[in-house]
N, C-alpha and C positions, 0 to 999 in steps of 0.2 A: 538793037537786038542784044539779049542776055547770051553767053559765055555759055549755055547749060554744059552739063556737069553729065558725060553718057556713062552709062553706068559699063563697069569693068571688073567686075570684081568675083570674085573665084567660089561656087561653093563646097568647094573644098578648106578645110584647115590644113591639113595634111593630104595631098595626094601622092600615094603609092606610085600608080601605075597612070595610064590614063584609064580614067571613070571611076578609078578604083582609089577609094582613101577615106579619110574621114572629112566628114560631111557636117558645116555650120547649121544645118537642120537638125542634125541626130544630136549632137553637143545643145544646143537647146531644149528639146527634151528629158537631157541628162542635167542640165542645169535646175530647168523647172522643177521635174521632181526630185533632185536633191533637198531646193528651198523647199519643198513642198514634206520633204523626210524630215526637216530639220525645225520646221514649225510644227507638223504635228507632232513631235517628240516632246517641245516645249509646253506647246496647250494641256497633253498630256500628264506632263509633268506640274500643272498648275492646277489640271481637274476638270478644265471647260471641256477635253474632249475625254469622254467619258472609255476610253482602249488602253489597256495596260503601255507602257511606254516599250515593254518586251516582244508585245503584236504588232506593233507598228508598222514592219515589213510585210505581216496578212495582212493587213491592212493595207498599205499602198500597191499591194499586188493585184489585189479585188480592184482597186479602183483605177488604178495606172494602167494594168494589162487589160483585164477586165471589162473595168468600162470606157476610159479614156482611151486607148488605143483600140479598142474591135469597137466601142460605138461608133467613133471619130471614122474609124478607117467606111463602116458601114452604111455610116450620113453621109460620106463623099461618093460611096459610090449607086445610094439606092438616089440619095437625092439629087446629084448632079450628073452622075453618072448612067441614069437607068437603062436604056434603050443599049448602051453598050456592055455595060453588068448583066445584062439579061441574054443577051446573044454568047456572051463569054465569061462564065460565071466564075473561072477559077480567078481575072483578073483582081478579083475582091485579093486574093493571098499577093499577091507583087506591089508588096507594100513599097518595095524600093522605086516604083515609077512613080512614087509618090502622091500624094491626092488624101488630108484630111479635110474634117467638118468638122467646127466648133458648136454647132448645133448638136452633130449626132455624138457630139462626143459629151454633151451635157445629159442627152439622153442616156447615154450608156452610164454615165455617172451617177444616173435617179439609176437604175438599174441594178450595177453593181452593189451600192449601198443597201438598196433595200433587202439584195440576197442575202447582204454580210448581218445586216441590222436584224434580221430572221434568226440567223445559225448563232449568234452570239446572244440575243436576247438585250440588245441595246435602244437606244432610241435615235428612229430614223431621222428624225427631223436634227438631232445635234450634230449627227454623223455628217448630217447634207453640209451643215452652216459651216464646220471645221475644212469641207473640202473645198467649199465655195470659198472660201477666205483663203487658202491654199493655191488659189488656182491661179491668180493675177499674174503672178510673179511668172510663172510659164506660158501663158498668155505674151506677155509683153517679151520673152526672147523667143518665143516663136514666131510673132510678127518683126522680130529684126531679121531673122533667118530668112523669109519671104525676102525680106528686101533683098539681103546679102546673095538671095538666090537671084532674085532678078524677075521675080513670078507676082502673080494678083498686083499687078500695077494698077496706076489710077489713070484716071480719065485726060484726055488731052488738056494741057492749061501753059497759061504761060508767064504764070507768077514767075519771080527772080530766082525760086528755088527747085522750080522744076527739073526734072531727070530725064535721059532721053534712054530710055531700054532696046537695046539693040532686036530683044527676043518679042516684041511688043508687033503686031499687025501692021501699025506705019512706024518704023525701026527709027526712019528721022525727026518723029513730032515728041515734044517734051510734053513731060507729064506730070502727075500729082507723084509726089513719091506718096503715097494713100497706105503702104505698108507702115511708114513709119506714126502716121496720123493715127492709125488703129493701134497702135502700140501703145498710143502714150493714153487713149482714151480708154481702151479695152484692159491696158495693163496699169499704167499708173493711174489714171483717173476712177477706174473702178475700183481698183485695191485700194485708194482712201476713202471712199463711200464705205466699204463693206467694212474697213476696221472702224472708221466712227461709226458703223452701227453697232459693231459687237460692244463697243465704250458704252454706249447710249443704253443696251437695254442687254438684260438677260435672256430675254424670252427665246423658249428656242424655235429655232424656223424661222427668226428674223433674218439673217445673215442669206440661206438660200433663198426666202423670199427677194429680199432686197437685190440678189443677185441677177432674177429671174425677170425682175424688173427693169434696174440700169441698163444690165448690159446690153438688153436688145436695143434699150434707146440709143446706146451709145453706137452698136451697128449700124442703127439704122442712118444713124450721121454719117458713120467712118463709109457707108455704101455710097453717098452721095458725091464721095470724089474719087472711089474704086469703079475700073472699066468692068460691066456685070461678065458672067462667063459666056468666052464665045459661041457655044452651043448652044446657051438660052437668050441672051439679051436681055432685051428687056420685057416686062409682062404688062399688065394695066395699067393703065396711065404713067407709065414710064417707070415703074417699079421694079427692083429688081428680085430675083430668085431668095438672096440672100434678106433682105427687108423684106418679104411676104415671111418668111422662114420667122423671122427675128417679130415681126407683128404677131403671129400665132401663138409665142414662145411669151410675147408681153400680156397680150390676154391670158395665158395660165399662170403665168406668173403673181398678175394683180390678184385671181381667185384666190391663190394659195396666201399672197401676203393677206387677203380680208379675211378669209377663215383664221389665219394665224392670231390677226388680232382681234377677232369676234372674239378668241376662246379665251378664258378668264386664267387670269394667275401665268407665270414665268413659262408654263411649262406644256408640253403639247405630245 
């Protein structure tokens, strides 16, 4: 028998009081869009992303507040959440009980964009690719934060690196740590796909295509060693909530990347 390794570890970086302090979830978000403030300042500065370098801040407000936080927060609770969002609708605002969705919060990101890409008279499709490219890097510490918290753990297993989570349904069985799996596929692995494609080609809409595609594959793997969520389980043929989510998101995806390269010349 393997030694596993039970997890004990604090989500707090700083705790005040008890419950009260600062939180390795909220320092992930502050981390992500920093990188995410500090690349589009550069792209900007180079011309790929077509927003003055002095916007920059409307600009990540539209999409960080905007769309990444109220889609995110919106997708966790229309989509996993419904039956109890809908008996208690204010639960949507108590962000602090925690609960987003990388799905709704890609949605709220086609969203935010498209308002900002309207009011400024830009192009929606280079806005998408700059934030698609943008996104990995918060992506990837916000699946370490999952782990750090102790939450979306993975399926029982009993590889040598398994974890044993105390907050988990059987507290004693070792598991996939499946947070750090999705980290490195969702956050590193996708963030080298999307910048060799920005190398590869000009065209714009490559980048959020190419996005729209990977990542749900890459889901759809990281789902295969994540325990699905206890209120849904599992759906057909053994599929979970999150991989139906992530198959839907791959079909719109491949449309958009064929129209993108149907249409002739760099530019769309």
């Amino acid at each position: 028998m393997f030694g596993y390794w039970v997890h004990n570890l604090s989500p707090f970086a700083l705790e005040l009081a008890p419950g009260v302090g600062l939180r390795w979830y909220g320092l992930a978000y502050v981390g992500g869009l920093a990188i995410g403030w500090w690349l589009l300042r550069r792209w900007s500065r180079e011309g790929w992303l077509p927003v003055p370098e002095g916007e920059i801040g409307d600009f990540m407000f539209w999409v960080a507040f905007m769309g990444i936080v109220v889609g995110g927060r919106l997708g966790y609770c229309f989509f996993y959440r419904l039956p109890s969002t809908l008996a208690d609708p204010l639960s949507i605002l108590r962000v602090w009980e925690g609960g987003m969705s990388s799905h709704g919060g890609i949605a709220g990101l086609w969203v935010a964009v498209w308002i900002y890409s309207r009011r400024k008279h830009l192009s929606l499709l280079r806005l998408a690719d700059a934030l698609a490219l943008a996104s990995p890097p918060g992506i990837f510490l916000g699946r370490l934060a999952n782990f750090v918290n102790g939450e979306l753990w993975g399926r029982p297993s009993w590889v040598p690196w398994a974890v044993i989570f105390p907050g988990s349904p059987m507290p004693g069985v070792p598991r996939h740590p499946s947070q750090l799996y999705e980290a490195v596929l969702e956050g590193l692995v996708l963030g080298a796909i999307l910048f060799g494609v920005k190398r590869m080609t000009p065209r714009q809409g490559a980048v959020i295509g190419a996005l729209m595609v990977v990542y749900p594959i890459l889901r759809i793997i990281g789902e295969c060693f994540r325990e699905p969520d206890e209120n849904i389980r599992y759906l057909w043929g053994g599929l979970t909530y999150g991989q139906v989510l992530s198959a839907g998101m791959l079909v719109l995806g491949s449309i958009l990347l064929g129209r993108i390269w149907r249409t002739r010349g760099s530019g769309c």
